[in-house]
N, C-alpha and C positions, 0 to 999 in steps of 0.2 A: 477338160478331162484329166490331163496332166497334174493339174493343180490340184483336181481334186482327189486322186491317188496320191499325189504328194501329202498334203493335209491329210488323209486316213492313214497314211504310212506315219505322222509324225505324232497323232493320237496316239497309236498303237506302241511307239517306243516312248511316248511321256508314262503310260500306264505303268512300264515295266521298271520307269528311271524310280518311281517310288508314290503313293498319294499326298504328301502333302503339296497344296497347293502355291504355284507360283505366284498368281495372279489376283488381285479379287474382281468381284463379281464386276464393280462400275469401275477396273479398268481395264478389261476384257470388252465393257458395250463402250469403252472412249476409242477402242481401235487405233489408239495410238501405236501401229508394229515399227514405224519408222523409231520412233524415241526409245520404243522397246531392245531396238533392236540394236541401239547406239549403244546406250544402257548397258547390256548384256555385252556388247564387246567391248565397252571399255573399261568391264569389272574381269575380263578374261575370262567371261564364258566361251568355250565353243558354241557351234550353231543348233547343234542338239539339243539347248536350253529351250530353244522355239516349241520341240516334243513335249516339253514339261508344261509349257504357256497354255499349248493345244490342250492338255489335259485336264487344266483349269477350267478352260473355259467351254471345251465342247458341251457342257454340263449348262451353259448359260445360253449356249442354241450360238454358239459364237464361232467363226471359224477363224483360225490365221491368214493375215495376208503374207505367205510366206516370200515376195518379193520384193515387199516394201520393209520389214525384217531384215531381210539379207543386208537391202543396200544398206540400210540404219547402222549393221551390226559391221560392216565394210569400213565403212566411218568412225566408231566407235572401236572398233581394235587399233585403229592410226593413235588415235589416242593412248591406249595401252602398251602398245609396243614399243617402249621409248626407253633411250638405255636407264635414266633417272628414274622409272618406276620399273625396271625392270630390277637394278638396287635396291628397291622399296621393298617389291614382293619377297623380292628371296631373303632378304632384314626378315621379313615378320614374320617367314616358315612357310610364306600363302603357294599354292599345288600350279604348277604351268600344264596347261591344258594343252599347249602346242597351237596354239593357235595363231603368231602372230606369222606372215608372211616372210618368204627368206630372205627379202632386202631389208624388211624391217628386223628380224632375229639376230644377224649379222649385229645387231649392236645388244639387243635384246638381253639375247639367253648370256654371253658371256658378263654383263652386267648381274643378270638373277642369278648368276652359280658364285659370282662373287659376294654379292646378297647373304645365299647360303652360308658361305665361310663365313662371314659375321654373326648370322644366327644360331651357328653351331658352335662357335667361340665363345656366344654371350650364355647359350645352353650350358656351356661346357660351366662358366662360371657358376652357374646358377646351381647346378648341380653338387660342385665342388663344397661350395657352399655351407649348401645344404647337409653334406656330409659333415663337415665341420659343426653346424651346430644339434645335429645329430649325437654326434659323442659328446659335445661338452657338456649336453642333456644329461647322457648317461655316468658322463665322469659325476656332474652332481649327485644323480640318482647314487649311486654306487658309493660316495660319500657322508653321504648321509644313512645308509646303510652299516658302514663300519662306525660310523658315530653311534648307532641304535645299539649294534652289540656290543660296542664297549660300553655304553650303558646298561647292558642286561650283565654283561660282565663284572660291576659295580652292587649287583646285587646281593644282600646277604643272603644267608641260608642254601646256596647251591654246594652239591655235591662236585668234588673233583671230577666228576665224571664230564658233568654239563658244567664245569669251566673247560676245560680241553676239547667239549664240544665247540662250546663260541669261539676259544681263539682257535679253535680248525676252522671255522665257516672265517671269521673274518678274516685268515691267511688265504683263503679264497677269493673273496673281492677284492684282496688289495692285489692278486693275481691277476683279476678280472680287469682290474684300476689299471694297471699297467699298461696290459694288450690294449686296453681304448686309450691309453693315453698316447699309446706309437702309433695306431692309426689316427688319432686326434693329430698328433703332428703329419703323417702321411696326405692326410688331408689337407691342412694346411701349405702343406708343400703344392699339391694340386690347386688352390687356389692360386697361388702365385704362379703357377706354369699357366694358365689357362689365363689369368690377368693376363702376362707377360705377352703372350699369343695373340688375346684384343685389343692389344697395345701395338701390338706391332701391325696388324691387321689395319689398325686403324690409321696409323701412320702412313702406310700405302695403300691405303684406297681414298681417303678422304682427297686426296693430290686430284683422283679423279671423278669423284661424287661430291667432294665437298664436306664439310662436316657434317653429322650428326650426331 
């Protein structure tokens, strides 16, 4: 009876977790929950994922064995909880669920928060970056713009009027040229603070992860 309030309890919060399905069809009737359940804890699901499985599959006349899951997913977090991937996940941005046990965490999480710092460092470049090639976009844009109207400037037949037009717009983007060229450097400058940051970053952590 236990079990089987449990499994309608864990139908009923797959429903809520979203429809797409976890499972398919033939392997919800292989009833593999041990493997499932390994699986799911050594990719750092919490046990909640089990809700999502039931929700696949109640649809196939199938129920969870939500004890042979457990122990799967018991064995499968040992796996996940290890300071080496715990450097791993927090490198590539991936979400801690809280799931690994406190003797296991004790190496865990202070490995994933140092994780972080590398992928907020390599973020940080990335960004930095991106800004840099950002303006230098603009600086061309913006040059080839004052090339156009000193070409319309070249033109015969304009009135003094529409000359004093174009050299006023073009003392404007060479205004414009300017302000992107200080943050074109401002920028630059940010990539090399944010190098400098994964440079050092990496210096002192590699001592304890090793390189990568």
């Amino acid at each position: 009876m236990r079990t089987a309030v449990f499994s309608i309890t864990l139908i009923l919060a797959g429903t809520l977790l979203g429809s797409c399905a976890t499972m398919s069809e033939a392997e919800c009737l292989a009833g593999d929950w041990t493997g499932r359940g390994f699986s799911d804890g050594a990719a750092g699901y919490s046990q909640s994922r089990l809700g999502e499985h039931a929700q696949a599959c109640t649809k196939h006349g199938i129920v969870p064995d939500d004890a042979a899951y457990r122990a799967g997913w018991a064995q499968g977090v040992v796996r996940y909880c290890t300071l080496s991937n715990g450097f791993a996940q927090g490198r590539t941005g991936s979400s801690y669920a809280g799931v690994c046990p406190r003797e296991l965490e004790a190496d865990f999480l202070p490995a994933y928060e140092d994780g972080r710092l590398v992928h907020a460092a390599e973020a940080a470049i990335a960004s930095a970056r991106s800004s840099v090639d950002s303006r230098s976009d603009r600086l061309k844009e913006l040059d080839d713009k004052i090339e156009a109207k000193q070409g319309e400037l070249r033109a015969e037949g304009l009135t003094d009027e529409q000359r004093d037009a174009i050299r006023n717009r073009i003392r404007e983007i060479r205004r414009e040229r300017e302000d992107t060229e200080r943050d074109w450097r401002r920028a630059q400058d940010e990539v090399d603070d944010a190098e400098r940051n994964a440079r050092d970053l990496r210096y002192r952590l590699q001592r304890i992860y090793g390189a990568w």
